[in-house]
C-alpha positions as CSV (number, residue, x, y, z in Angstrom):
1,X,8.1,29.9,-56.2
2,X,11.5,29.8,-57.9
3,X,10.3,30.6,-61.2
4,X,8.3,33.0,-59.9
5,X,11.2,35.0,-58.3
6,X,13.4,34.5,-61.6
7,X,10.8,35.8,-63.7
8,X,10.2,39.0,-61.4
9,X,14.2,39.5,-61.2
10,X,14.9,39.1,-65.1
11,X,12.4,42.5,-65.5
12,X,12.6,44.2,-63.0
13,X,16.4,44.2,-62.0
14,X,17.6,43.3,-65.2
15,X,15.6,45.0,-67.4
16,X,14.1,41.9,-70.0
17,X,11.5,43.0,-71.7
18,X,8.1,41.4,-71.1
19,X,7.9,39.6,-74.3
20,X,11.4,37.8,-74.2
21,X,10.7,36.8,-70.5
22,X,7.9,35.3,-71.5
23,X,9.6,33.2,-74.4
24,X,12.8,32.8,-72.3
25,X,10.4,30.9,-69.5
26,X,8.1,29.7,-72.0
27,X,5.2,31.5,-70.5
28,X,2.0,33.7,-71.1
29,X,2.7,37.3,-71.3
30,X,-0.5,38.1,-69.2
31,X,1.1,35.4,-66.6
32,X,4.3,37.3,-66.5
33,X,2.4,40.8,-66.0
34,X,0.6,38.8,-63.0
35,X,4.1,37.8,-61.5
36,X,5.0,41.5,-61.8
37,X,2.2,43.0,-60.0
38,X,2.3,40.9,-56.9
39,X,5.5,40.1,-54.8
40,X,3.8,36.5,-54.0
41,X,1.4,34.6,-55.5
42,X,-1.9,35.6,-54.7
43,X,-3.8,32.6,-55.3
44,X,-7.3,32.0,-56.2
45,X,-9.3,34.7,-55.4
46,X,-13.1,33.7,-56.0
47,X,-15.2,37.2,-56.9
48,X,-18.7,36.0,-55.7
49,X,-20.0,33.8,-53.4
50,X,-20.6,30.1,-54.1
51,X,-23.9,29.6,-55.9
52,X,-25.3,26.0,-55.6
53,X,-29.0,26.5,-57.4
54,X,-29.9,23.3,-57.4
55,X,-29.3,22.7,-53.6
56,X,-31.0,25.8,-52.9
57,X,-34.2,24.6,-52.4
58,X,-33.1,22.1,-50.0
59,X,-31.0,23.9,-47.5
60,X,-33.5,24.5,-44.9
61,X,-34.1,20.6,-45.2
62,X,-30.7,19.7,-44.4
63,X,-30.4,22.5,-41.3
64,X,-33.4,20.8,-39.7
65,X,-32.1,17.4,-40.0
66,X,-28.3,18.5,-39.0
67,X,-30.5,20.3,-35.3
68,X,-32.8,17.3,-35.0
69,X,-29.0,15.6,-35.1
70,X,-28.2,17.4,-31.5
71,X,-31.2,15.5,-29.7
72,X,-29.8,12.5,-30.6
73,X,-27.2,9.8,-29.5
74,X,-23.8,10.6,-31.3
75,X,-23.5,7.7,-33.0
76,X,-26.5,7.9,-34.5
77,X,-26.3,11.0,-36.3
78,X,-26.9,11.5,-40.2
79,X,-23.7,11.4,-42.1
80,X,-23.3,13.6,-45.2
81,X,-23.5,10.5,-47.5
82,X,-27.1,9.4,-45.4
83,X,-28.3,13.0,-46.0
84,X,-27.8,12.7,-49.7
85,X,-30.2,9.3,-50.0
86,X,-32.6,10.8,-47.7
87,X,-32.9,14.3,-50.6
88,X,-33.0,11.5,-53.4
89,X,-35.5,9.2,-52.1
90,X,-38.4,11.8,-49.8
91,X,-37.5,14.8,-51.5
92,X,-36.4,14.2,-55.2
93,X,-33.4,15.7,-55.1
94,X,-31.6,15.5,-58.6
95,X,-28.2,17.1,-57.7
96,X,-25.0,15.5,-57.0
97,X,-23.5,13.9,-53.6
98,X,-19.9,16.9,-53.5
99,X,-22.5,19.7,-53.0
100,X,-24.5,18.2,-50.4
101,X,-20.9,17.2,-48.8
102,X,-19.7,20.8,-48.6
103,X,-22.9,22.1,-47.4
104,X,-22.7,19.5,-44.2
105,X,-19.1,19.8,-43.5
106,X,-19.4,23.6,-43.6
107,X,-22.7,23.9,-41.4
108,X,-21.1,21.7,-39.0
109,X,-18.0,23.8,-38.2
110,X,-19.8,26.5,-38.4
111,X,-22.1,25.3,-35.3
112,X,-19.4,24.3,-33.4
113,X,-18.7,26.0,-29.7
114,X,-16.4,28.7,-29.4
115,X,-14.6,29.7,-26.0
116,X,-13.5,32.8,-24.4
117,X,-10.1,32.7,-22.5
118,X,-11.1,33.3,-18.7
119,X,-8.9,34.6,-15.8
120,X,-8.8,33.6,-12.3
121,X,-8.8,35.1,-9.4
122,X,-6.4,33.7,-6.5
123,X,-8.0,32.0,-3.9
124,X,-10.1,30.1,-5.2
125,X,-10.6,26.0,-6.9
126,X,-12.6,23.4,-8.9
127,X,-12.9,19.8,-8.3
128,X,-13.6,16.7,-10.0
129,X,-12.8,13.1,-10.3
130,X,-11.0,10.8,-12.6
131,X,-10.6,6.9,-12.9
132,X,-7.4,4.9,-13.6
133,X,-6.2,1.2,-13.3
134,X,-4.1,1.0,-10.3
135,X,-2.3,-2.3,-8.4
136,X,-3.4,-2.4,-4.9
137,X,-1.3,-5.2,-2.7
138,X,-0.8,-7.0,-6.1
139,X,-4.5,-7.1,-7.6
140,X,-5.6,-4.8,-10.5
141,X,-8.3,-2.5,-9.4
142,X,-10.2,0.6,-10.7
143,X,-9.4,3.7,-8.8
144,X,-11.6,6.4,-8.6
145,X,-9.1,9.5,-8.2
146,X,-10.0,13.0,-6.7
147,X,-8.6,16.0,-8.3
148,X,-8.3,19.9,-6.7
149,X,-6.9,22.4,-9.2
150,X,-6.3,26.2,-7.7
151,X,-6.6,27.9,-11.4
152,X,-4.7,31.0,-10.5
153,X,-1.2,29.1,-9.4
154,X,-2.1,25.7,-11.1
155,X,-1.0,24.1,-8.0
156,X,-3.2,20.7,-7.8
157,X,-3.5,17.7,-5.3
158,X,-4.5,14.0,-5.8
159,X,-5.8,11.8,-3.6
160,X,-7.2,7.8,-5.0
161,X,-10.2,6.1,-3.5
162,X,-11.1,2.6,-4.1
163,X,-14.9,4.0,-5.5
164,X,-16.8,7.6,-6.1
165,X,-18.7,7.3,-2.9
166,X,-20.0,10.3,-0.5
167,X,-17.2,9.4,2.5
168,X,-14.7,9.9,-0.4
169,X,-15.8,12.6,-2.0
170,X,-15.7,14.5,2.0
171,X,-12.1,12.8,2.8
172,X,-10.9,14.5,-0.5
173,X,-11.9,17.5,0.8
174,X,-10.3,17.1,4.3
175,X,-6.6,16.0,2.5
176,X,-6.7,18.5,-0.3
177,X,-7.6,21.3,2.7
178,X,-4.9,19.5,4.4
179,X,-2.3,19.5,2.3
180,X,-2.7,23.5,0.8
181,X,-2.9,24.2,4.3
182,X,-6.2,26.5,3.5
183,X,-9.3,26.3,2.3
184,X,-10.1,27.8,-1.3
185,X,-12.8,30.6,-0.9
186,X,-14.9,29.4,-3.5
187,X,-15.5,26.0,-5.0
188,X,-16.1,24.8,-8.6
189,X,-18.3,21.3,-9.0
190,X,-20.0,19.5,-11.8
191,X,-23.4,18.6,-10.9
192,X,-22.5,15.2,-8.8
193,X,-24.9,13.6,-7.3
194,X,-22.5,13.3,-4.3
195,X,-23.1,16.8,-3.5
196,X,-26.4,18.1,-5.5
197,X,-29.6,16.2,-4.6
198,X,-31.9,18.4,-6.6
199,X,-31.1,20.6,-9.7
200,X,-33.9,23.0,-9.5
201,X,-33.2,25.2,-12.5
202,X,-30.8,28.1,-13.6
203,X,-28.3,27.8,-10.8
204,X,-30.2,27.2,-7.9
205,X,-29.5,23.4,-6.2
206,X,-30.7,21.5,-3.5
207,X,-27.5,20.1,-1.6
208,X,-27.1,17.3,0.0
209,X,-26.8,17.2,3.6
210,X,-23.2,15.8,3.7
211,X,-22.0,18.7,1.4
212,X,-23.7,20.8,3.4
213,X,-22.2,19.7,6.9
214,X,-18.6,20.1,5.2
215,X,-19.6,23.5,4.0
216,X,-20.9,24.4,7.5
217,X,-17.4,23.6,9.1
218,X,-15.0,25.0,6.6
219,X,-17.3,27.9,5.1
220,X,-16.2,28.0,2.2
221,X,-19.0,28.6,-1.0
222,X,-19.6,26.9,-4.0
223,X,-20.1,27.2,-7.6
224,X,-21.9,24.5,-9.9
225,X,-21.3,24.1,-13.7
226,X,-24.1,23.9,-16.1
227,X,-25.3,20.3,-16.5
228,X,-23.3,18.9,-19.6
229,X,-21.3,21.6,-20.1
230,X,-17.2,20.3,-18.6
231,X,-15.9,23.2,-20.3
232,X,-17.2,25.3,-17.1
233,X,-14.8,23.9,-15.4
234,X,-11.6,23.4,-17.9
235,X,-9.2,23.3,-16.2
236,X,-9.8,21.0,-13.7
237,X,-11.0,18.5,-16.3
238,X,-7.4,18.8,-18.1
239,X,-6.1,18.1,-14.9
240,X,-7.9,14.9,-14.8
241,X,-6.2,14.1,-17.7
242,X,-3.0,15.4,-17.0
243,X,-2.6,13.7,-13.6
244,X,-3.7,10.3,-15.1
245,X,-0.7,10.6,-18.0
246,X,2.3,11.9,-15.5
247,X,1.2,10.1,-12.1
248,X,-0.5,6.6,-12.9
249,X,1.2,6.1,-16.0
250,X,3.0,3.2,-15.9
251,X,-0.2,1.1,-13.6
252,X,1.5,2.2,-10.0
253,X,2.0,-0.7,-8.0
254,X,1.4,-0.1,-3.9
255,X,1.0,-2.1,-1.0
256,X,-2.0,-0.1,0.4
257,X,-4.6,3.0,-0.6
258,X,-2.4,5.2,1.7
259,X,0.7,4.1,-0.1
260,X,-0.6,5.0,-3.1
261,X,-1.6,8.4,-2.2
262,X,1.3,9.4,0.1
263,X,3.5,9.0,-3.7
264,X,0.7,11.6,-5.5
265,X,1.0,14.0,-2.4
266,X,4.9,13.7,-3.4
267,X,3.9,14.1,-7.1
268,X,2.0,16.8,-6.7
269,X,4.9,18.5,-4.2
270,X,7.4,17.8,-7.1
271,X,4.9,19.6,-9.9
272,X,5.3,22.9,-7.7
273,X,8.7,23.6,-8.9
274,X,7.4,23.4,-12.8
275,X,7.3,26.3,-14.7
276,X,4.1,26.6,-17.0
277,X,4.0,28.0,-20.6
278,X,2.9,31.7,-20.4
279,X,3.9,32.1,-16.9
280,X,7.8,33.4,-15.8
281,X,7.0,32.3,-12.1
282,X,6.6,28.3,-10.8
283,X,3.4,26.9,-9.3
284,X,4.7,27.1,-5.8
285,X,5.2,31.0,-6.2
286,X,2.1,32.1,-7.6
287,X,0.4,29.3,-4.9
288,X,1.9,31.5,-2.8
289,X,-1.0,34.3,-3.7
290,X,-3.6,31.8,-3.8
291,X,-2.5,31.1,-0.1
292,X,-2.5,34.3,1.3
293,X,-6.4,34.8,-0.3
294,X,-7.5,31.1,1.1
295,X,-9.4,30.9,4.5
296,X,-7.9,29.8,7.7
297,X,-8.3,25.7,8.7
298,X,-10.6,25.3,11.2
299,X,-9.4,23.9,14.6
300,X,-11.7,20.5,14.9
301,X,-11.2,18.1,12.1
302,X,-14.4,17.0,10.2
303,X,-16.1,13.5,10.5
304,X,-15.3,12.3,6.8
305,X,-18.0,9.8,6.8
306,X,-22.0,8.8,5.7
307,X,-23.9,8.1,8.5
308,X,-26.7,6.0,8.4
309,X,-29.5,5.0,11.3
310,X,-30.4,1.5,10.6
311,X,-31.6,-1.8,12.7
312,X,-29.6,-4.9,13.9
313,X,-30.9,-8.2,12.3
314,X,-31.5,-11.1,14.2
315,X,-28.0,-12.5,13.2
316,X,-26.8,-9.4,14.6
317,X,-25.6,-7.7,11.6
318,X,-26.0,-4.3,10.3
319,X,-26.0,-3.9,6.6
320,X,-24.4,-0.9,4.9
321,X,-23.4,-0.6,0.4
322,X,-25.0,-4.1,0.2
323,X,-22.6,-5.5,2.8
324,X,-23.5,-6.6,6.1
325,X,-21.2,-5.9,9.4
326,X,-21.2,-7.7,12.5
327,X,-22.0,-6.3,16.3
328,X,-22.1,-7.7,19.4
329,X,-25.2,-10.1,19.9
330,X,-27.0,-8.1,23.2
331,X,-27.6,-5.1,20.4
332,X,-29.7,-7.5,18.1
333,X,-33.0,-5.6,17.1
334,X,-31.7,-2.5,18.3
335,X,-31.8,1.0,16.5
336,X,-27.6,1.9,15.6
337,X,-25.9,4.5,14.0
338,X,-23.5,3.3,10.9
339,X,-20.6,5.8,10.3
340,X,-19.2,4.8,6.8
341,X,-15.2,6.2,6.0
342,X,-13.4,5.7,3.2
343,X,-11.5,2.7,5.4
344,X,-13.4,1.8,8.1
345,X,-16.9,1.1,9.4
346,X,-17.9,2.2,12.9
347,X,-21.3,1.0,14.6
348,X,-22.5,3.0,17.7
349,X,-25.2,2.8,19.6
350,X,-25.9,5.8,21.5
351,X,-22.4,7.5,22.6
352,X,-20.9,4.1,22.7
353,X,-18.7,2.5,19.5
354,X,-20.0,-1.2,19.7
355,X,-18.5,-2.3,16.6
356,X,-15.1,-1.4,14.1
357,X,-14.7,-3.1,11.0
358,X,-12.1,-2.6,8.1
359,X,-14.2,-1.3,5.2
360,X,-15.2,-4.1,2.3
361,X,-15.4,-3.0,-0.9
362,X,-17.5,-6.0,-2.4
363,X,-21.1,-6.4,-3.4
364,X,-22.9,-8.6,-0.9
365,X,-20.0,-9.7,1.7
366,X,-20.6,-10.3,5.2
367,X,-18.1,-8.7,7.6
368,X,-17.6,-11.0,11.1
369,X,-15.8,-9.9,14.4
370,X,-15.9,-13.1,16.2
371,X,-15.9,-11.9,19.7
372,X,-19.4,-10.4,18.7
373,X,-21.2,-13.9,19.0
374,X,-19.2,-16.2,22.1
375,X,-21.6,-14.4,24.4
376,X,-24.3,-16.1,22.3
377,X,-22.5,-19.5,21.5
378,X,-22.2,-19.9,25.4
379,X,-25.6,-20.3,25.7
380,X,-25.8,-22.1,22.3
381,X,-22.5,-24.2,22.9
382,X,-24.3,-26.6,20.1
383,X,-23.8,-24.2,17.5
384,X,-19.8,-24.4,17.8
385,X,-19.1,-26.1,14.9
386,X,-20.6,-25.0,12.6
387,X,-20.7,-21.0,13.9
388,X,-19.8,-19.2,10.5
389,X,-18.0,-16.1,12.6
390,X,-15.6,-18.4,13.7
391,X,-15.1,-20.0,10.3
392,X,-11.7,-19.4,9.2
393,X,-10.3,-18.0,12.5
394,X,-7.2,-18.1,12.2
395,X,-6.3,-18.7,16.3
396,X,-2.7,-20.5,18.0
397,X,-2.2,-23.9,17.5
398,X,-2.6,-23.9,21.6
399,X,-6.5,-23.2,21.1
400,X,-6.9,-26.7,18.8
401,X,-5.0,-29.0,20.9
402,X,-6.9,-27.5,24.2
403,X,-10.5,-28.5,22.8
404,X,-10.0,-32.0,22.4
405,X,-8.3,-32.5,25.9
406,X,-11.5,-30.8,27.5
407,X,-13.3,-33.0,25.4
408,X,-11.6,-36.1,26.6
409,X,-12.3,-34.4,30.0
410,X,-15.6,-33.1,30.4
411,X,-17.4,-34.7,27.8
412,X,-20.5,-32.6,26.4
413,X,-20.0,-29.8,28.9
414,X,-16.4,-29.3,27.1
415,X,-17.9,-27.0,24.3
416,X,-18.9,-24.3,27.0
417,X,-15.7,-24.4,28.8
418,X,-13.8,-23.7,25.5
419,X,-15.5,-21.1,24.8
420,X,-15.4,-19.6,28.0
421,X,-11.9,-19.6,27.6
422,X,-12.4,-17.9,23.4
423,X,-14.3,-15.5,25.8
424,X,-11.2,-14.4,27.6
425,X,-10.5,-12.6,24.6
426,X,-13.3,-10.1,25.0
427,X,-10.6,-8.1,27.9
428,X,-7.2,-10.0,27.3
429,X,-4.8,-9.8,24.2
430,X,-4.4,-12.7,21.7
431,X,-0.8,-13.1,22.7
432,X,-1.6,-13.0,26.8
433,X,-4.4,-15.8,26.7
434,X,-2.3,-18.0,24.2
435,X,0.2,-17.9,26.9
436,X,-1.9,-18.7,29.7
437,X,-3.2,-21.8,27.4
438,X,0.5,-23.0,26.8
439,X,0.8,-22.6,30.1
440,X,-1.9,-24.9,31.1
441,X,-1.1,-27.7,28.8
442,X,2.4,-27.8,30.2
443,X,0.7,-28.3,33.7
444,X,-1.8,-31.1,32.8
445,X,-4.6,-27.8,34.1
446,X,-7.2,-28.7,31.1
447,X,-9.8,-26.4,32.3
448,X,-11.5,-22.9,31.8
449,X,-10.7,-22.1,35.7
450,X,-6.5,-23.0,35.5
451,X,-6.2,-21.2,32.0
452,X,-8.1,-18.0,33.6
453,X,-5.7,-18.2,36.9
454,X,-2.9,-18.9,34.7
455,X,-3.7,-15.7,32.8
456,X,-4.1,-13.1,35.9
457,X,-0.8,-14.5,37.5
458,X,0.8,-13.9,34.1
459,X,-0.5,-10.8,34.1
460,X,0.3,-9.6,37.7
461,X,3.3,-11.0,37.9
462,X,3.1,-13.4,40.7
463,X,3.5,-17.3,40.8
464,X,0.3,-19.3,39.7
465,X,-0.7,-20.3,43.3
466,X,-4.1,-21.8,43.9
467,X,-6.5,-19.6,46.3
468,X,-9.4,-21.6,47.1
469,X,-11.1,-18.5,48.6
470,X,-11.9,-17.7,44.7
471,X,-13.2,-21.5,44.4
472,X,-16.0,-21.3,47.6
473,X,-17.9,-24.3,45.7
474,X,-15.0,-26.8,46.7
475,X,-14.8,-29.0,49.4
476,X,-12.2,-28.4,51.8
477,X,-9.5,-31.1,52.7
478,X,-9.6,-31.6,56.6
479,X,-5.8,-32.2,57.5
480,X,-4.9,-33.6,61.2
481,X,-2.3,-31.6,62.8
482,X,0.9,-33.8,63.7
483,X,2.0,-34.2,67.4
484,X,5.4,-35.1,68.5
485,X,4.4,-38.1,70.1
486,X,3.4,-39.3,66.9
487,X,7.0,-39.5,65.9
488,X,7.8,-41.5,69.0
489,X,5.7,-44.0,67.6
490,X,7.6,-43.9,64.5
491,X,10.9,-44.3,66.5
492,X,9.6,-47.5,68.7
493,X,10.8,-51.3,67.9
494,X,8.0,-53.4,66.2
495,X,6.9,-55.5,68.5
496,X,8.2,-59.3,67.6
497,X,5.5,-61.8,65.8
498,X,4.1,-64.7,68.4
499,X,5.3,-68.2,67.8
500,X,3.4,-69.9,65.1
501,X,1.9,-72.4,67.0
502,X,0.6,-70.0,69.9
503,X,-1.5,-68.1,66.4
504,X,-2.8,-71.3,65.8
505,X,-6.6,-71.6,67.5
């Protein structure tokens, strides 16, 4: 480009003829008339398109593999090099591998999609999830990460889930409505299964009945992209993305779920001050117009949860995600209602909640309350030992040095009475009946009857006294009322022992 402007300068400025520039720069005189006539180089400029006669023939050969190419599995598509053997060896193709090469490269960006910017109006969302390597309580997990992205203000929220599952996919929903403090007018999904049970073509779906139950209590409507197609819903799907690089980048380390997501909710708080290319305002004043065009919360909160109607097994357990969760023995073989959340699993059976358990995430676990089964084991007081509910239960050490005292006491009867005294744990705290036992080994009271007492005076507040009106079965001590001349007799000199020899006979 240097020589180029000297060249142009030594004519036209300083008035060198044509001929001695081009022997001064040791150049063509038609090279130096070019220089003149264009300020820049204009480069190769090709006057007719490019001929390739001896590929002619097999172009439409090569389109119809390159389509047949879009049916099939990405990694086993037909490379240019693959489509130049297959033209040599079916079709006798005698030209040479750099033509076939262009041809592939250049039908292949020419086929590529293309994208028109959108606008949004405020107001409304899109939703998706993601999936990251988080540390929960000091194990390595996979968490499956909800995303909301309001398009107009690019305000976002994040909330992590320990799987994809229907209860998540409805609690999301409840903290992102939460936390804008509105619910977005309109809705953007992919075609989850959590939601749509039934494409039926074009864009009608068949939703499922949890989706529709949310919509039904925060009325909000809904929008599904075209199967395949994430670029229908862009910018939710960058958020993904984005999210996963700024908040779990480093692997967060939390002590619980909710720790975890109460530091996104502060993450996506902090975002709101950003300032975006292309945009002079932050994301929490242009949310600000996405919050006036949002719908009002509704006053109830919704039931996050998958509910399930299932039957009690004869080990009274009630089986939910491959898991099974223990109820109280009396509902065996009964019909229940399961509610699955995102942390908890609640068993009912009609308007009453017989059961709570903390939600298990493994495949194939069984979930034990062991209060459930004493009612049983009281009547089974054999089974005691080897009960599997009331393996590993971690109890006082009060409760293991009672059993063998009762033991040493009542013999084979002494399995019932401890477990009529686990059973006081049904209505009392752990803390209160593991008094009431300390209590009554202090006292020498090894029994089901003093530990009970000992309890209810605790309790109530009023000294352990014994009243034998609550014990009818036991006999009653007859006590002879003492007269004072009884202690006259007390107060009298023994009379004086006879002579030996007047005992003798």
């Amino acid at each position: 480009m240097e020589l180029y402007a000297r060249v142009r300068r030594a004519v036209l400025v300083e008035g060198k003829s044509r001929r001695a520039v081009a022997r001064e720069f040791g150049l063509a005189r038609q090279t130096v008339g070019k220089m003149l006539a264009y300020s820049l180089p204009p480069g190769y400029r090709r006057q007719q398109p490019v001929r390739r006669p001896k590929l002619g023939p097999w172009q439409g050969v090569i389109d119809a593999i390159l389509e047949e190419d879009q049916r099939r599995p990405r990694k086993q598509r037909h490379t240019a090099k693959r489509i130049f053997e297959r033209l040599r060896a079916e079709h006798d193709f005698t030209g040479g591998y750099t033509i076939v090469k262009d041809y592939v490269r250049q039908s292949k960006l020419s086929g590529q999609e293309m994208f028109v910017p959108l606008t949004h109006a405020p107001g409304e969302a899109q939703a998706d999830f993601g999936e990251a390597l988080v540390a929960i309580a000091g194990v390595e997990c996979k968490a499956h990460f909800m995303v909301f992205d309001l398009p107009h203000s690019d305000d976002c929220f994040v909330c992590a889930f320990p799987a994809e599952t229907t209860e998540a996919f409805l609690e999301g929903h409840v903290r992102a409505f939460a936390y804008f403090g509105a619910v977005p007018g309109c809705i953007l999904y992919d075609n989850t299964k959590l939601a749509v049970a039934r494409i039926l073509g074009d864009d009608d779906r068949q939703k499922t009945r949890a989706f529709l139950e949310l919509q039904s209590h925060y009325l909000f409507t809904e929008k599904f992209g075209r199967p395949g197609k994430g670029n229908d819903k862009g910018k939710v799907e960058n958020l993904v993305g984005t999210a996963r690089r700024n908040f779990l980048v480093p692997i967060p380390h939390a002590a619980s779920w909710e720790a975890l997501n109460a530091r996104l909710v502060a993450d996506c708080r902090a975002r709101r001050g950003q300032r975006l290319r292309g945009h002079r305002e932050t994301i929490g004043e242009r949310f600000q117009r996405d919050l006036a065009a949002m719908l009002p919360l509704p006053s109830g909160r919704f039931e996050a949860c998958e509910k399930t109607t299932l039957r009690v097994s004869s080990l009274s357990l009630a089986r939910y995600r491959t898991n099974d969760y223990s109820v109280p023995t009396q509902y065996g073989h009964r019909q229940v209602l399961l509610k699955g959340y995102v942390d908890r699993v609640v068993i009912c059976s009609g308007s009453e909640v017989i059961a709570t358990h903390e939600r298990s995430y493994e495949r194939e676990a069984t979930v034990y309350d062991p209060l459930h089964y004493l009612a049983l084991l009281e009547r089974k007081s054999r089974a005691l030992d080897q009960a599997a509910p009331l393996a590993g239960w971690q109890l006082p050490p009060c409760f293991s040095q009672l059993r063998p005292l009762l033991q040493a006491r009542l013999g084979k009867h002494a399995g019932r009475e401890y477990i009529q005294v686990l059973r006081l744990l049904e209505t009392f705290t752990l803390v209160e009946v593991a008094a009431a036992v300390e209590d009554a080994l202090r006292l020498g009271a090894i029994s089901f009857d003093a530990v009970r007492h000992l309890l209810l005076c605790r309790i109530e507040h009023r000294p352990p006294r014994l009243d034998l009106d609550q014990w009818p079965h036991l006999p009653l001590a007859a006590v002879k009322t003492t007269q004072a001349a009884d202690y006259m007799t007390l107060l009298s000199p023994p009379t004086a022992a006879p002579p030996a020899a007047e005992m003798m006979p």
